[in-house]
N, CA and C atoms as an extended XYZ file, in Angstrom:
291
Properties=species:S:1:pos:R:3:atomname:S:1:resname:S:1:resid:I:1 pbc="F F F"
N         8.956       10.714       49.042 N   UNK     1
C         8.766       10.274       47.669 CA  UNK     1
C         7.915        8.998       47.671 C   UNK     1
N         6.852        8.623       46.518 N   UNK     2
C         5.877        7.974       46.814 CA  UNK     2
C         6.475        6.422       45.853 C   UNK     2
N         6.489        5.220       46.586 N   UNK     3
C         6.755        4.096       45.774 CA  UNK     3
C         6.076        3.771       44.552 C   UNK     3
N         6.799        3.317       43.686 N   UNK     4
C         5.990        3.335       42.842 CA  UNK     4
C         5.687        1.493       42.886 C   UNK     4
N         3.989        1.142       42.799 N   UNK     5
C         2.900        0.376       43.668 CA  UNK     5
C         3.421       -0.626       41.892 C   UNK     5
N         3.318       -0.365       40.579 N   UNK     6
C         2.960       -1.288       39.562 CA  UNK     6
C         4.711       -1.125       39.070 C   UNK     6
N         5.145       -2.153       38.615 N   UNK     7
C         5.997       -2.086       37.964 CA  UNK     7
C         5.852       -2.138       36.169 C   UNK     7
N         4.680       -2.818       35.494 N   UNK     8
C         4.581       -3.244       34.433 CA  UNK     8
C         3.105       -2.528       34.669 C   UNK     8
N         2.837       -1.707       33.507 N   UNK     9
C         1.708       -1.177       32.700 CA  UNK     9
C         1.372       -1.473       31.142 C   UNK     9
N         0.056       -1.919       30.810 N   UNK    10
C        -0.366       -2.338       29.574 CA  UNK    10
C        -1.379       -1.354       29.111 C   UNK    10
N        -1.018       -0.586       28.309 N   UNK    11
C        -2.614        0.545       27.700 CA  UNK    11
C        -2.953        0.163       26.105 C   UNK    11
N        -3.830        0.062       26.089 N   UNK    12
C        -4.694       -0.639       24.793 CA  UNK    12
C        -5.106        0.630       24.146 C   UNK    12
N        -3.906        1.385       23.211 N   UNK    13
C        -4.179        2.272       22.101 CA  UNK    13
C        -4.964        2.309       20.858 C   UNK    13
N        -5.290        1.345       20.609 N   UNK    14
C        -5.721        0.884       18.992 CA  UNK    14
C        -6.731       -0.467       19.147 C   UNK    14
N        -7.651       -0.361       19.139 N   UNK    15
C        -8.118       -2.107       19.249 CA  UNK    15
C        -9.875       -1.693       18.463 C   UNK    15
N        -9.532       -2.495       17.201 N   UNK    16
C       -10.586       -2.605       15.837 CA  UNK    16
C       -10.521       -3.183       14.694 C   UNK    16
N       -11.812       -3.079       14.051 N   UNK    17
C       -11.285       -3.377       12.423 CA  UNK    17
C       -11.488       -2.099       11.890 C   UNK    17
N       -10.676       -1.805       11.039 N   UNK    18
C       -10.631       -0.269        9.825 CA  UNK    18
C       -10.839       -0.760        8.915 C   UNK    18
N       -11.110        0.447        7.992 N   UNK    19
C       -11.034        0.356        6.739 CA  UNK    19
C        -9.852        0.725        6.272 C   UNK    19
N        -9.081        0.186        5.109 N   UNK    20
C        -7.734        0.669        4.862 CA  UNK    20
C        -7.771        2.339        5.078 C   UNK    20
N        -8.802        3.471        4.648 N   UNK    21
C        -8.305        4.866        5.248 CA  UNK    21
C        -8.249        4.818        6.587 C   UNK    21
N        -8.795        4.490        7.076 N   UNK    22
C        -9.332        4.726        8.481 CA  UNK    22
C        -7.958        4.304        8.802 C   UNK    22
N        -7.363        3.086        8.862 N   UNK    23
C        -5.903        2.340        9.270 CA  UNK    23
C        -4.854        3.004        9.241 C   UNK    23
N        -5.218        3.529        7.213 N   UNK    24
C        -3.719        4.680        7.232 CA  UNK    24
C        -4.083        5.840        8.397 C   UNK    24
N        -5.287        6.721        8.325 N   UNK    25
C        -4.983        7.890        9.437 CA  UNK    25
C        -4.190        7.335       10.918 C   UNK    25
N        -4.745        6.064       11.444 N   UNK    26
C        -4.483        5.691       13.052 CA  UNK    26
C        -3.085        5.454       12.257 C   UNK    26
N        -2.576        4.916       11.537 N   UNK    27
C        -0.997        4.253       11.793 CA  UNK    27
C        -0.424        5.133       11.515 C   UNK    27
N        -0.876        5.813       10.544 N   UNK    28
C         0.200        7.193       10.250 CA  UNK    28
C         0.180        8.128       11.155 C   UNK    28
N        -0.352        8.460       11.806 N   UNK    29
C        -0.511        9.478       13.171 CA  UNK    29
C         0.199        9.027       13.703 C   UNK    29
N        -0.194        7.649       14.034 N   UNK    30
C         0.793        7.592       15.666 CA  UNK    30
C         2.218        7.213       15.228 C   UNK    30
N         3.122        6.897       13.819 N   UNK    31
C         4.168        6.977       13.177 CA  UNK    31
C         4.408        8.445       13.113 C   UNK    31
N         4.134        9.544       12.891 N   UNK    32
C         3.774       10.812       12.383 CA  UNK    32
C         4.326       11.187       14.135 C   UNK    32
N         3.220       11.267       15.201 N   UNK    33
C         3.929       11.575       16.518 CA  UNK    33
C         5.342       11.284       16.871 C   UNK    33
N         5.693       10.054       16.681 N   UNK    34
C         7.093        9.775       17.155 CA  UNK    34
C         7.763       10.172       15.857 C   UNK    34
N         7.900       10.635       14.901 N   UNK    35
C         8.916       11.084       14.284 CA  UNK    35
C         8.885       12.520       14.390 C   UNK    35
N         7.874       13.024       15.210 N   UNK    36
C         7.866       14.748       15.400 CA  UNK    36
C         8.442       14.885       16.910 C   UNK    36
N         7.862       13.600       17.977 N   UNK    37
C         9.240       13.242       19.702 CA  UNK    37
C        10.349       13.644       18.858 C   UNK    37
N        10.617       12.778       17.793 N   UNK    38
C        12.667       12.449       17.532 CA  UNK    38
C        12.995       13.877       17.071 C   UNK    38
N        12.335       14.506       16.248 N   UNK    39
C        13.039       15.896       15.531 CA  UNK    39
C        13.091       16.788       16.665 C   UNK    39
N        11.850       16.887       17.634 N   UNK    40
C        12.188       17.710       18.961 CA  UNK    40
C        13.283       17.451       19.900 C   UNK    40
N        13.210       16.321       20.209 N   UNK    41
C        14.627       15.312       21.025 CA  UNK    41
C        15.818       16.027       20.451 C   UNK    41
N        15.718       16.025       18.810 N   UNK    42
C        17.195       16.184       18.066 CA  UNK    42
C        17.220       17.762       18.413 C   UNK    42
N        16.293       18.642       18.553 N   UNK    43
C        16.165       19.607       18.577 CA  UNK    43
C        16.718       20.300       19.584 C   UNK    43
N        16.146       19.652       20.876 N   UNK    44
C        16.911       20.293       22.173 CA  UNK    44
C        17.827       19.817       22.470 C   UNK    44
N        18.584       18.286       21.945 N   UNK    45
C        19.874       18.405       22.316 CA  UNK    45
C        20.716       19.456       21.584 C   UNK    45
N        20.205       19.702       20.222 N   UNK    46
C        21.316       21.037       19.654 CA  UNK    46
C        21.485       21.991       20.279 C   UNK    46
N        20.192       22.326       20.664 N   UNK    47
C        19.907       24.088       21.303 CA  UNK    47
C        21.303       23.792       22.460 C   UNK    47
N        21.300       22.799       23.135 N   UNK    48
C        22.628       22.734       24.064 CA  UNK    48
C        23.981       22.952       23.708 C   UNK    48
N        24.357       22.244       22.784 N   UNK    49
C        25.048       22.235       21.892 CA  UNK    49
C        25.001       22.074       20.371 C   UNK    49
N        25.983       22.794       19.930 N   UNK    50
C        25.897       22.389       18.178 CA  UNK    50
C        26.544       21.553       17.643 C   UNK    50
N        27.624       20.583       18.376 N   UNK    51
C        28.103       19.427       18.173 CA  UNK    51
C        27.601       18.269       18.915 C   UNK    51
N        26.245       18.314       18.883 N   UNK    52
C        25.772       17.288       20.049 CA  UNK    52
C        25.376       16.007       19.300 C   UNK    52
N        25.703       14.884       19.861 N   UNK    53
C        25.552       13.408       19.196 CA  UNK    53
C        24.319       13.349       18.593 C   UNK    53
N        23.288       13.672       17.856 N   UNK    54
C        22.172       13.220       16.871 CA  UNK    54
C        21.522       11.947       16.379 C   UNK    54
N        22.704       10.835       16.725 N   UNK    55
C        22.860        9.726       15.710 CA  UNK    55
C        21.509        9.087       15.568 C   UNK    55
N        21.137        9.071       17.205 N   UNK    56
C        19.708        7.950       17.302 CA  UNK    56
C        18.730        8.583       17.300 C   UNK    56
N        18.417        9.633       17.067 N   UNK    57
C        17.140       10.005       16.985 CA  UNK    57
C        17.012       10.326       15.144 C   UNK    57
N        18.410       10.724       14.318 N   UNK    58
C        18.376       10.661       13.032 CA  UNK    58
C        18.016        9.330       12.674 C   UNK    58
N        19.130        8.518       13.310 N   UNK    59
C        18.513        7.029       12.891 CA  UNK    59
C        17.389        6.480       13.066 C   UNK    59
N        16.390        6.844       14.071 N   UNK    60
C        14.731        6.402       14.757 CA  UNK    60
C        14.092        6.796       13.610 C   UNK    60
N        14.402        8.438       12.986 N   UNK    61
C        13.075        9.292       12.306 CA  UNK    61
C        13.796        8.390       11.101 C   UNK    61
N        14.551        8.021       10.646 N   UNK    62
C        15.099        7.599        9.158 CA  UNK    62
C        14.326        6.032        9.356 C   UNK    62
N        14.307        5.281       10.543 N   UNK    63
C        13.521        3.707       10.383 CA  UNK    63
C        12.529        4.210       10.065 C   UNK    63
N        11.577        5.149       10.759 N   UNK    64
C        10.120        5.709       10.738 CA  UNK    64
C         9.487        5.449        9.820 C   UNK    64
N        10.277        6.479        9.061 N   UNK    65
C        10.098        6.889        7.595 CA  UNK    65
C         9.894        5.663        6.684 C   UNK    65
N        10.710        5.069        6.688 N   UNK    66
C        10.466        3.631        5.742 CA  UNK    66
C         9.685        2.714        6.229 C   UNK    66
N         9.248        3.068        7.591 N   UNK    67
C         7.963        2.379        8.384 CA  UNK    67
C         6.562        2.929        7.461 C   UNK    67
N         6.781        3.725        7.560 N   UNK    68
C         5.696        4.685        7.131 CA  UNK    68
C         5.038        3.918        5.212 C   UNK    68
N         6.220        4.102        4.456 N   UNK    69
C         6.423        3.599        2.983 CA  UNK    69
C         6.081        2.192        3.084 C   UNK    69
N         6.290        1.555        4.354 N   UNK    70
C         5.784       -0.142        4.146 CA  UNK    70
C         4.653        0.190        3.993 C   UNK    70
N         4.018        0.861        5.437 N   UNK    71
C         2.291        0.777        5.809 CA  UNK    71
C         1.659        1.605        4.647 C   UNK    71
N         2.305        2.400        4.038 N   UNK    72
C         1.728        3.376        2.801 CA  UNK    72
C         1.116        1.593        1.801 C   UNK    72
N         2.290        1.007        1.441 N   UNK    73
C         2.104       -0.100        0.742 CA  UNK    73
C         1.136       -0.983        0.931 C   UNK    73
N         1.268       -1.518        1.952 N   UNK    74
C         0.670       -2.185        2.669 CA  UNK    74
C        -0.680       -2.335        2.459 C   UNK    74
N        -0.994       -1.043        2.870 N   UNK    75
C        -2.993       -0.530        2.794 CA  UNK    75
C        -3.513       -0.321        1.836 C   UNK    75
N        -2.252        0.084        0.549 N   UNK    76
C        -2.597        0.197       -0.620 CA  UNK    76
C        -3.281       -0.921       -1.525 C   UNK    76
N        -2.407       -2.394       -1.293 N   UNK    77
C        -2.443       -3.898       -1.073 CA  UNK    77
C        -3.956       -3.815       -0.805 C   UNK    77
N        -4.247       -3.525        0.560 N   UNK    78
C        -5.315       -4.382        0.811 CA  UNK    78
C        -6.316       -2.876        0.228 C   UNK    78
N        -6.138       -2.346        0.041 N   UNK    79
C        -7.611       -1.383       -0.237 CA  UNK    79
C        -7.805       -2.013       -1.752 C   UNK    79
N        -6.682       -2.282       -2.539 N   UNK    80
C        -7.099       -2.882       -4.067 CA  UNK    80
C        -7.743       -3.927       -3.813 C   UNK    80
N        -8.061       -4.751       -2.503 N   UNK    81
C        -8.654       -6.298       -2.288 CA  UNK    81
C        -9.732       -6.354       -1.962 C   UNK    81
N        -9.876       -4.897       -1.320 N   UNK    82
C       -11.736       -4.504       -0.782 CA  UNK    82
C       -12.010       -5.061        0.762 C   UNK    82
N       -10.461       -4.969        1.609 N   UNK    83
C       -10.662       -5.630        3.104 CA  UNK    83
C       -10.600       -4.514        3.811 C   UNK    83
N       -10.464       -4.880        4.804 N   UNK    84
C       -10.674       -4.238        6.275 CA  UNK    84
C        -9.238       -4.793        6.803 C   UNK    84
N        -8.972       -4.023        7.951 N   UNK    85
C        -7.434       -4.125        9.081 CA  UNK    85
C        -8.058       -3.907       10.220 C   UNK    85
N        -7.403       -5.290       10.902 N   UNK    86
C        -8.168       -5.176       12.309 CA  UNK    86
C        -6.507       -4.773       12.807 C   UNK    86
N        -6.941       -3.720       14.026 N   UNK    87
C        -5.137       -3.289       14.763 CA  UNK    87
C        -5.726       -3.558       15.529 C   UNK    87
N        -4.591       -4.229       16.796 N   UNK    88
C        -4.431       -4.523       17.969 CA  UNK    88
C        -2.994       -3.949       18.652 C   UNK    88
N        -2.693       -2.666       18.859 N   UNK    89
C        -2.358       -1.747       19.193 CA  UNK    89
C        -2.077       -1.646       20.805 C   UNK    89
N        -0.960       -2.077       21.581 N   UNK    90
C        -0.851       -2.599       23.314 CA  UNK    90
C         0.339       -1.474       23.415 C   UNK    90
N         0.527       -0.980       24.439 N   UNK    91
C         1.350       -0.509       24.171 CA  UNK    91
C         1.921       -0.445       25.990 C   UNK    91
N         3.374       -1.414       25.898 N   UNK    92
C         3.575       -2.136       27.312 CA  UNK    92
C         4.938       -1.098       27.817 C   UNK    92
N         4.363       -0.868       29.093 N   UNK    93
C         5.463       -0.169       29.610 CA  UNK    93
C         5.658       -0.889       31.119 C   UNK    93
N         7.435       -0.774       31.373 N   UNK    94
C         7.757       -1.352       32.371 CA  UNK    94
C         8.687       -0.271       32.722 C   UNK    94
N         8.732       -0.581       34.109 N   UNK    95
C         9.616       -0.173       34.819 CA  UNK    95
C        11.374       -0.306       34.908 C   UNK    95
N        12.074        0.329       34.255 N   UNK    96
C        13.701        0.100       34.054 CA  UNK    96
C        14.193        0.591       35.116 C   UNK    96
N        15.347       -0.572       35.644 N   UNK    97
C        15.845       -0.638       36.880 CA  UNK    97
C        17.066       -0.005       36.367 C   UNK    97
């Protein structure tokens, strides 16, 4: 089995200025992906069972969602102002011992 050489990884998903559409497609997508992970997650733990614990992945897609209704707001805000959204988008992964 091969060591693993990095413990901490940094990948730079998002890095620009948008236009408020342009912002909503990137933020809502990648909000949009992880609430379609959680319904699959919720998904195959059922297929195992039909009394299987749900709680946190109901609870993840239910934050999402009102994640989603901020950034809906949000862009709405600034598209009435005539700006641009710069994202800076990192997305840090480490190694759990």
């Amino acid at each position: 089995m091969e060591t693993v050489a990095k413990t901490k990884q940094k990948i730079q998903l998002v890095d620009g200025v948008f236009s408020p559409s342009e912002a909503s497609d990137v933020i809502l997508s990648l909000i949009n992906e992880k609430i379609n992970f959680h319904k699959l997650q919720r998904l195959s733990w059922c297929e195992g069972s039909a009394t299987a614990d749900t709680k946190y992945p109901d609870d993840r897609i239910k934050e999402l969602e009102k994640e989603k209704e901020i950034v809906k707001e949000f862009i709405s805000a600034v598209r009435h102002e005539g700006k641009k959204l710069k994202i800076d988008g990192i997305l840090n992964i480490t190694l759990e011992e």
